[in-house]
C-alpha beads as a LAMMPS data file, in Angstrom:
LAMMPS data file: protein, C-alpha beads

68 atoms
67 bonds

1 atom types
1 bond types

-500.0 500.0 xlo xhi
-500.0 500.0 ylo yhi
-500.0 500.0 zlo zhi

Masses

1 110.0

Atoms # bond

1 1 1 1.035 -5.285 -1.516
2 1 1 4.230 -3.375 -3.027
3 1 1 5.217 0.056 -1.648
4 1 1 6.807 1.111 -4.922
5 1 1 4.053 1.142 -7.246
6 1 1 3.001 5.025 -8.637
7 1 1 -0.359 6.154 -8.814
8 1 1 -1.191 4.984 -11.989
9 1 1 -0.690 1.148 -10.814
10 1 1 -2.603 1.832 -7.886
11 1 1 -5.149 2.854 -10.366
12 1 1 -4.956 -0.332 -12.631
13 1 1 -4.678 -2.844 -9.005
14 1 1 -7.941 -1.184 -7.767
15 1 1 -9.254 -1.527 -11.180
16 1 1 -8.181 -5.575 -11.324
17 1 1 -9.474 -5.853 -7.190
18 1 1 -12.894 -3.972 -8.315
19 1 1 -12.993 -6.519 -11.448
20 1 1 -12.053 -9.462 -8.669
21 1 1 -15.028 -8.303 -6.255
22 1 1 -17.859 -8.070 -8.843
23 1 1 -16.978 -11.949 -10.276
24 1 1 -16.501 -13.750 -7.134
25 1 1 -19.738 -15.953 -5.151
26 1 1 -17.346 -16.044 -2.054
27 1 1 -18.898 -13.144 0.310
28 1 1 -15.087 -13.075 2.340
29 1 1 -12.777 -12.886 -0.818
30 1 1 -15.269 -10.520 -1.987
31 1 1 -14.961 -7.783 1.018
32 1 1 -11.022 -8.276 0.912
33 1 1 -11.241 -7.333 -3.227
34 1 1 -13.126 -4.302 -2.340
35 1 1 -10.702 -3.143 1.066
36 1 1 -7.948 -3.805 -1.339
37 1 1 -9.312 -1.772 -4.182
38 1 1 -10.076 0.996 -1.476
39 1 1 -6.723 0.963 -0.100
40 1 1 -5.287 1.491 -3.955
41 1 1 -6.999 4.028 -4.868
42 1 1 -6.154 5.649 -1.333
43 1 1 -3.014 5.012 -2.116
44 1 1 -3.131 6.626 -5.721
45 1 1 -4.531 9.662 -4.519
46 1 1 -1.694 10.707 -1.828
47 1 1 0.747 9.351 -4.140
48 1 1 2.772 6.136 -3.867
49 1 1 4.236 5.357 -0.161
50 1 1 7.722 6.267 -1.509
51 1 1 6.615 9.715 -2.308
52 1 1 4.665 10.062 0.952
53 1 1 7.250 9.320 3.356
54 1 1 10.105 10.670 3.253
55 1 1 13.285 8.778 3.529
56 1 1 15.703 8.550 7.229
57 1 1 19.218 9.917 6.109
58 1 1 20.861 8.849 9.217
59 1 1 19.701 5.970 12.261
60 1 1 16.863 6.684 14.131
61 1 1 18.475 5.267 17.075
62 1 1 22.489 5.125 17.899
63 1 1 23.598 2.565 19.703
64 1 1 26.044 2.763 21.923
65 1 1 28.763 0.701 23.915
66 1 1 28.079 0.392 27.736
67 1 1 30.308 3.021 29.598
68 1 1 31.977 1.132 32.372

Bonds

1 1 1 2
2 1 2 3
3 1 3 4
4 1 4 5
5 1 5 6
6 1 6 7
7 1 7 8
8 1 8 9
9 1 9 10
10 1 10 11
11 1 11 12
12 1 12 13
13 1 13 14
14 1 14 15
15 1 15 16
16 1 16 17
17 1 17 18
18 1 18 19
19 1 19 20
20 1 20 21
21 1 21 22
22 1 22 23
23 1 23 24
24 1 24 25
25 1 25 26
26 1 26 27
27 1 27 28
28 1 28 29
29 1 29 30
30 1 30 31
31 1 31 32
32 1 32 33
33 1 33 34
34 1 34 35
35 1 35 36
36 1 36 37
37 1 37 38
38 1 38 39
39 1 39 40
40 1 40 41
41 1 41 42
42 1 42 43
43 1 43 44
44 1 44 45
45 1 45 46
46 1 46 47
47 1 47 48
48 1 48 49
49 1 49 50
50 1 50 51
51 1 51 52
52 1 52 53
53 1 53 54
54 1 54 55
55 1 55 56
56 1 56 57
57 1 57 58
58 1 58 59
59 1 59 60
60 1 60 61
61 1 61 62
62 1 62 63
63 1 63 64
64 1 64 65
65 1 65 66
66 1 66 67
67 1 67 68
């Protein structure tokens, strides 16, 4: 799964995972279509993960050399 995609391809994988589900006889690739179509359309409704986290403008974590 891509973290850049905007809501409307979250939209239109859901759609294609739905699509995936409903034609497939295997029970196991059937449940993983449908978590992956829920977890687009989660995604397409709080935006793409891009929007929804914003971005670190400096390290978390500074390293520094061992004072001796």
């Amino acid at each position: 799964m891509t973290n850049a995609l905007n809501a409307q391809e979250c939209l239109e994988r859901a759609k294609m995972h739905e699509q995936l589900a409903a034609t497939t006889a295997d029970a196991s690739a059937r449940m993983m279509h449908q978590a992956m179509a829920a977890e687009f359309r989660r995604r397409a409704a709080m935006g793409s993960f891009d929007e929804a986290r914003p971005m670190a403008s400096k390290p978390i974590i500074e390293l520094c050399p061992p004072v001796s």
